[in-house]
C-alpha positions in Angstrom: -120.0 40.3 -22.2 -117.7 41.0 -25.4 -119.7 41.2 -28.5 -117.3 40.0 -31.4 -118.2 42.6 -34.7 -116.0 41.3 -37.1 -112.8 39.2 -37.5 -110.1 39.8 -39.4 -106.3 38.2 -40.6 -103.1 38.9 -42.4 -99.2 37.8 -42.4 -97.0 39.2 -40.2 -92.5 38.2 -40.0 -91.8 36.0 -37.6 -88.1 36.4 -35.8 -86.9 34.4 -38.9 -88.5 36.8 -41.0 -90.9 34.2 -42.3 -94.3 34.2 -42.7 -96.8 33.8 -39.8 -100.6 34.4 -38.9 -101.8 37.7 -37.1 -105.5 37.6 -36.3 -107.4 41.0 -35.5 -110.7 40.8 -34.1 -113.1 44.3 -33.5 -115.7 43.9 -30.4 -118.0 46.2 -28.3 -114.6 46.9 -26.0 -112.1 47.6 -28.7 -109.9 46.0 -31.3 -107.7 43.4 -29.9 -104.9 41.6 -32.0 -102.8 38.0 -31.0 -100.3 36.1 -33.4 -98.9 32.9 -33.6 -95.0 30.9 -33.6 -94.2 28.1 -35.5 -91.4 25.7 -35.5 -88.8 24.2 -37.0 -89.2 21.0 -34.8 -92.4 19.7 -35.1 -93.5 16.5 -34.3 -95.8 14.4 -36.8 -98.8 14.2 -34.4 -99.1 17.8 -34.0 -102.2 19.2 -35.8 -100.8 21.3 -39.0 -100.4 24.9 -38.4 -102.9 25.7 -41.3 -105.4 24.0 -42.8 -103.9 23.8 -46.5 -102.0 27.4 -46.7 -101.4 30.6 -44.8 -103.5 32.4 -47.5 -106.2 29.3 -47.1 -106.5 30.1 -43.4 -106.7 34.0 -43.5 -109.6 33.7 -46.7 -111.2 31.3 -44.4 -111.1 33.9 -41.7 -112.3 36.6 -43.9 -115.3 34.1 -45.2 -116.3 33.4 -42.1 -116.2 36.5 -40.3 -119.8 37.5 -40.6 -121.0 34.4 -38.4 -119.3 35.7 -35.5 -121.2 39.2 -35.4 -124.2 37.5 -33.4 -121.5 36.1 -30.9 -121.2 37.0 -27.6 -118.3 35.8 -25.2 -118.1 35.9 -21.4 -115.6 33.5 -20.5 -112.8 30.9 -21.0 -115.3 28.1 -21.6 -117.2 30.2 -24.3 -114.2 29.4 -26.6 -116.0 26.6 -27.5 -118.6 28.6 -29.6 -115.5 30.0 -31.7 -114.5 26.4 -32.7 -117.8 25.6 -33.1 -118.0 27.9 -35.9 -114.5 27.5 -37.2 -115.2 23.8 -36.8 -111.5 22.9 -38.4 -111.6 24.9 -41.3 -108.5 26.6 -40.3 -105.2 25.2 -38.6 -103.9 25.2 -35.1 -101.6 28.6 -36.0 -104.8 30.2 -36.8 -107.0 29.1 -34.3 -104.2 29.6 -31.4 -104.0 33.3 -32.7 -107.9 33.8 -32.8 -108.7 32.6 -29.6 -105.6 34.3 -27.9 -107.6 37.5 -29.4 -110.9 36.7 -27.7 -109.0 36.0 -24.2 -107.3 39.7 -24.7 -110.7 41.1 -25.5 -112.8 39.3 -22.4 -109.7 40.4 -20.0 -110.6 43.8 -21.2 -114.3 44.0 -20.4 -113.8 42.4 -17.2 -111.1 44.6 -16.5 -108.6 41.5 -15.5 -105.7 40.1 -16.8 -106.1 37.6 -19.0 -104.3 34.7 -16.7 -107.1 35.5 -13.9 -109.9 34.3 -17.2 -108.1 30.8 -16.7 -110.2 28.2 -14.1 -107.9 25.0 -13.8 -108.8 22.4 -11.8 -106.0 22.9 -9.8 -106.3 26.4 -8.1 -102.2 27.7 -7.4 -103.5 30.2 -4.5 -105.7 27.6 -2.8 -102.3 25.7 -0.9 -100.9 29.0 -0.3 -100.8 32.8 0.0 -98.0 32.9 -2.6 -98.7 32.2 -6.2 -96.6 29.2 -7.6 -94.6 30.7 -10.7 -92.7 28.7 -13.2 -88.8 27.6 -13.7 -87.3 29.0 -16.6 -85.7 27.1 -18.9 -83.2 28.7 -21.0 -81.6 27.5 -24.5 -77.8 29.0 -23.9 -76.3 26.1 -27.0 -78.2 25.6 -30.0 -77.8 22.2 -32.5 -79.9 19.8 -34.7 -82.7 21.4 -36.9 -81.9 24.9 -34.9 -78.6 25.5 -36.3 -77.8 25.4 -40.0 -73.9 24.8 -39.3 -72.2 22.1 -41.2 -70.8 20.3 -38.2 -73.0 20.7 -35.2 -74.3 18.9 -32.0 -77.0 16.1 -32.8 -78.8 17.4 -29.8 -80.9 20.5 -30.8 -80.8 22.3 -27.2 -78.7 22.4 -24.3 -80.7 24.3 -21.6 -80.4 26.0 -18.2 -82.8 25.6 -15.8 -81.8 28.0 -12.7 -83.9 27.4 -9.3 -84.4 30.9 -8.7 -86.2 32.8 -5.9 -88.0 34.5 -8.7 -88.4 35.1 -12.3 -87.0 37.9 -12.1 -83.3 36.7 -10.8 -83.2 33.4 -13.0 -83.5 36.0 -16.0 -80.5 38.0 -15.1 -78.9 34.6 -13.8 -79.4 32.9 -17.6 -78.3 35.7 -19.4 -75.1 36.4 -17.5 -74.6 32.5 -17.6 -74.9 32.6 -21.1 -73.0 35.1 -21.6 -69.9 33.3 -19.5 -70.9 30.7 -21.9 -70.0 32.0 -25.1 -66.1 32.8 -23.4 -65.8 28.7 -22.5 -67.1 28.2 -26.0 -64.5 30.5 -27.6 -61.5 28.7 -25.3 -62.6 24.9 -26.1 -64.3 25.5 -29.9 -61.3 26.5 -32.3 -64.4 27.0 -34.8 -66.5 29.0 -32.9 -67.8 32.3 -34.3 -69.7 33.8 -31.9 -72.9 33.2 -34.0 -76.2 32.4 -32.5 -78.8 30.0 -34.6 -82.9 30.6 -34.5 -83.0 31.0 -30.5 -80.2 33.1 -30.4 -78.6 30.1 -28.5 -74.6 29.9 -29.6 -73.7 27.8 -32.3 -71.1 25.2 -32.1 -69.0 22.5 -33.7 -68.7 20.5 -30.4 -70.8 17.2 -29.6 -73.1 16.9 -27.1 -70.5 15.5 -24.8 -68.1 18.3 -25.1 -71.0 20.5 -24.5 -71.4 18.7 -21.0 -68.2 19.2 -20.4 -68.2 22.4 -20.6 -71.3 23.2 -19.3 -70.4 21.9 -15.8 -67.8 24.9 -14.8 -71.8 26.6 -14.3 -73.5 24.8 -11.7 -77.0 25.5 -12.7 -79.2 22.5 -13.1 -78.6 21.3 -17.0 -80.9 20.3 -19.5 -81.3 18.9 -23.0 -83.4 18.9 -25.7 -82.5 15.8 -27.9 -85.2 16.0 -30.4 -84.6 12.7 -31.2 -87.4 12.3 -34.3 -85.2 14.7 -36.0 -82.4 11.9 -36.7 -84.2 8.7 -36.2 -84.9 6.5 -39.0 -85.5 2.8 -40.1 -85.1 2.2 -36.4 -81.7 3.9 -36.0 -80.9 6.9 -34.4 -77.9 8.1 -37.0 -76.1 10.5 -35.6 -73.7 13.1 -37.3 -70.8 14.7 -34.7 -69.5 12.1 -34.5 -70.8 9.5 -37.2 -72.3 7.0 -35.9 -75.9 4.7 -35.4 -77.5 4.1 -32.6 -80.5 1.1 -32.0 -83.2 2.0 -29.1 -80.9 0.0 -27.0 -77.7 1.5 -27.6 -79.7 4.7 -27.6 -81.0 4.0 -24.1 -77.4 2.8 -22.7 -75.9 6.4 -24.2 -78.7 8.9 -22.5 -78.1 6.7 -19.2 -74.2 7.6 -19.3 -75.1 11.2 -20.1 -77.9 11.6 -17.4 -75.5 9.9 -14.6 -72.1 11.4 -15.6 -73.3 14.8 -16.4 -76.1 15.0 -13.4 -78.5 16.4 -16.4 -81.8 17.7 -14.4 -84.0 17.5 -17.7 -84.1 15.5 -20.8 -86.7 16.3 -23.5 -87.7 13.7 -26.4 -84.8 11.5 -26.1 -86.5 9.0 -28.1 -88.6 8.8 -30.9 -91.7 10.2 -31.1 -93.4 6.8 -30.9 -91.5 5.5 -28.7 -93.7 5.5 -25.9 -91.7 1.7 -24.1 -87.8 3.4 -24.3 -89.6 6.8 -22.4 -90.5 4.4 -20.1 -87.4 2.6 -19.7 -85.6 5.4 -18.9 -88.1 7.4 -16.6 -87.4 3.8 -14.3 -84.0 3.8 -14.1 -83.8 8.0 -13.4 -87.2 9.1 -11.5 -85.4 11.9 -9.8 -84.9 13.6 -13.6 -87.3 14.9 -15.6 -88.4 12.7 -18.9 -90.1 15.6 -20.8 -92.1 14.3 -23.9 -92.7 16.6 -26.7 -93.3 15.2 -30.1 -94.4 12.2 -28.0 -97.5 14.3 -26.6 -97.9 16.9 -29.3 -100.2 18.9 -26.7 -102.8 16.4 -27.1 -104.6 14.6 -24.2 -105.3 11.3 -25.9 -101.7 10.9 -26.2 -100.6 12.0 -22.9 -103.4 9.4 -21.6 -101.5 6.6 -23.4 -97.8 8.1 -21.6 -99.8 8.4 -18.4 -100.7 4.6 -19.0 -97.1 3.6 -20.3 -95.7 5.4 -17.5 -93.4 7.3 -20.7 -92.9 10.7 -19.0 -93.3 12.4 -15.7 -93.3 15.8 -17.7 -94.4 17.4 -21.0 -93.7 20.3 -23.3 -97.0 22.3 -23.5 -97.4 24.6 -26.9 -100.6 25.9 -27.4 -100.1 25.9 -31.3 -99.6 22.1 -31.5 -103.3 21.8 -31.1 -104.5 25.2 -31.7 -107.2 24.7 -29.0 -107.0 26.1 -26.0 -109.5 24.3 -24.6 -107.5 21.2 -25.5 -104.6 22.9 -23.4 -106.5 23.4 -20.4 -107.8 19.5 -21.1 -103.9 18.2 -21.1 -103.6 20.8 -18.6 -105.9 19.0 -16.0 -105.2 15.8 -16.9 -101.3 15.8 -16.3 -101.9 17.7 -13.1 -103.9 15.0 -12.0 -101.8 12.0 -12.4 -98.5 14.7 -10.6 -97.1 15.2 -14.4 -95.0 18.3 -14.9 -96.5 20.9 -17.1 -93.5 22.7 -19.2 -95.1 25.3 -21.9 -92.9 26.6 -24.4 -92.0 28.5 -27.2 -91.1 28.0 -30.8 -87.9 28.4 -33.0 -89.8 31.1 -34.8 -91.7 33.7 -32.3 -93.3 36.9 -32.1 -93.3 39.3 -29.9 -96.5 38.4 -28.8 -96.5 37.8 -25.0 -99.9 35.8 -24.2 -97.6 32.2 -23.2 -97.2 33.8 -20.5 -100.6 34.3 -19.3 -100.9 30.9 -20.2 -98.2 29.4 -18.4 -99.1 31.1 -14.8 -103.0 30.6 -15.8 -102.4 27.0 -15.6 -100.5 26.7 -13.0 -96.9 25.1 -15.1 -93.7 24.3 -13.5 -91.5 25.4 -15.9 -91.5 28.3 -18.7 -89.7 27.4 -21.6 -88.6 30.5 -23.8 -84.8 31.0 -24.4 -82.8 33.3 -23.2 -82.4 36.5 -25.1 -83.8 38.3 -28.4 -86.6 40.6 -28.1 -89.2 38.3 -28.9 -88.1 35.4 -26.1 -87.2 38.3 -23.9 -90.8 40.1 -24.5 -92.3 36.4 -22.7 -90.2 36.3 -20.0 -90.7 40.2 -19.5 -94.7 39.5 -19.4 -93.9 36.8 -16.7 -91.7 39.0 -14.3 -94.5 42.2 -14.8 -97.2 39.3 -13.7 -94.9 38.5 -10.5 -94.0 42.2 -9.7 -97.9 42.5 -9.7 -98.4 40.2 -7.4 -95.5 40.3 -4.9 
């Protein structure tokens, strides 16, 4: 049983040296610390990251940190008792961090990791003697709200998705990819610098199409993140390399071309995020790709119900500060298990090196492990995944 004595926060840097929530919490089995992301790309459904302010949630922390000396915590479920008393007076950053804290603290006293603390319905070592890890999924070309450049693709990521025998090999596969990557770049982009945005994916002046292009010489499954809510407005998609607007139709027609010509394995938000009847559209005509909704779902069960009903997606982006809850994960968790619905959970533009994702991730059983490629903090994730493998191969 952990016995929580006192909890504390303060601001940390991020990896874009911006401000972000660390939460410190002392117990009967030691001091244990957890910190949250945050993102450039957020979707408008998303609860916010803090309640009013970062300095709002860590007073609120502070002012509340005397009704948690009569808690005690003995497992997963129990986080309930921490919202209970937090009972939204901080924001899903905060919350994310403080409950990632607890987990480290219960692993500690039951001397387990802090994956083995996670009870989905779905059990990944009933069906087999091998534990079922995720895909990664690697942004190797940056765009949209990732990259500051001038001219840029309208697409924010352009992702490889290796099918690996382990973790461990689509690592070193992604990174050596990436790095042949950035010498097709340099031959076909007269403008390119050799700069890498927020992901430390490479930056580029080409469109999405001349990304494809050149993306093909790799033949590892392809992905994009189109992030479409970043450039859709009064019902037009208006895009920028090169200039030109797009209706839901015209949007629809464009993807198709792209999925069929290009073979693309995984398309993430490639319409808005209330566009629950395009998602649909386009999940009919390819149900052999994946039709990953992020901004669409925002984490958040109710939401994923309504694509489930809709028939929108047939996977989704899970980040556990969209809601802040993790109960709320293990909820969407569940639920898109259920109805055979691709679990994806993911990183941020702006990370730590905090490495409880992927706990997370294996905990509940996802397919796929979204987390870049390279720089420290992405690298510290996939790192935490491989040491979880090695463990138990």
């Amino acid at each position: 049983m952990v016995v929580i004595k006192e909890v504390s926060a303060k601001w940390i840097l991020d990896s874009g040296k911006e401000k972000t929530i660390q939460v410190t919490i002392k117990t009967n089995v030691g001091k244990f610390s957890a910190s949250a992301p945050k993102g450039q790309s957020t979707g408008k459904y998303a609860v916010k990251i803090y309640k009013k302010s970062l300095e709002g949630d860590i007073k609120a922390i502070k002012d509340f940190s005397s009704y948690f000396s009569k808690e005690s915590i003995e497992d997963f479920n129990d986080l309930r008792r921490i919202e209970d008393i937090m009972d939204r007076q901080i924001g899903a950053n905060t919350l994310f961090a403080l409950e990632a804290a607890v987990l480290k603290a219960i692993a500690k006293e039951q001397k387990k990791q802090v994956w083995q603390l996670i009870n989905p319905s779905h059990d990944f070592f009933a069906k087999s003697k091998k534990p079922k890890f995720p895909r990664l999924v690697g942004n190797c070309i940056g765009g949209g709200k990732h990259s500051d450049a001038l001219k840029k693709p309208d697409f924010q990521e352009f992702l490889l998705i290796p099918n690996s025998k382990s973790v461990k090999e689509a690592f070193e596969l992604n990174k050596k990819t990436k790095k042949q990557v950035g010498n097709f770049l340099e031959e076909v982009d007269k403008n390119f610098k050799n700069k890498k945005n927020d992901e430390d994916a490479w930056m580029t002046t080409l469109n999405e199409k001349e990304i494809f292009d050149t993306l093909k010489r790799v033949k590892i499954p392809l992905g994009t993140d189109v992030a479409s809510s970043g450039f859709y407005k009064r019902k037009k998609y208006h895009y920028q390399n090169p200039k030109l607007d797009r209706d839901s139709e015209e949007q629809l027609g464009y993807l198709s071309n792209l999925i069929k010509n290009f073979n693309l394995f995984y398309i993430e938000d490639p319409f808005s995020e209330e566009d629950f009847e395009s998602h649909s559209k386009l999940l009919k005509k390819y149900p052999n790709s994946l039709i990953v909704g992020d901004d669409l779902i925002v984490t958040n069960h109710k939401r994923l119900q309504k694509a489930i009903d809709m028939k929108s997606v047939n996977a989704i982006i899970v980040k556990p500060n969209q809601c802040g809850s993790l109960l709320e994960v293990k909820r969407v968790c569940e639920l898109a298990k259920k109805n055979n619905i691709k679990i994806v959970f993911s990183h941020r533009s702006e990370v730590t090196e905090e490495t409880i994702l992927a706990d997370l991730a294996f905990g509940f059983g996802a397919d796929f492990f979204k987390c870049g490629i390279t720089g420290k903090e992405r690298e510290a994730k996939i790192k935490r995944l491989i040491e979880i493998e090695r463990s138990l191969r």
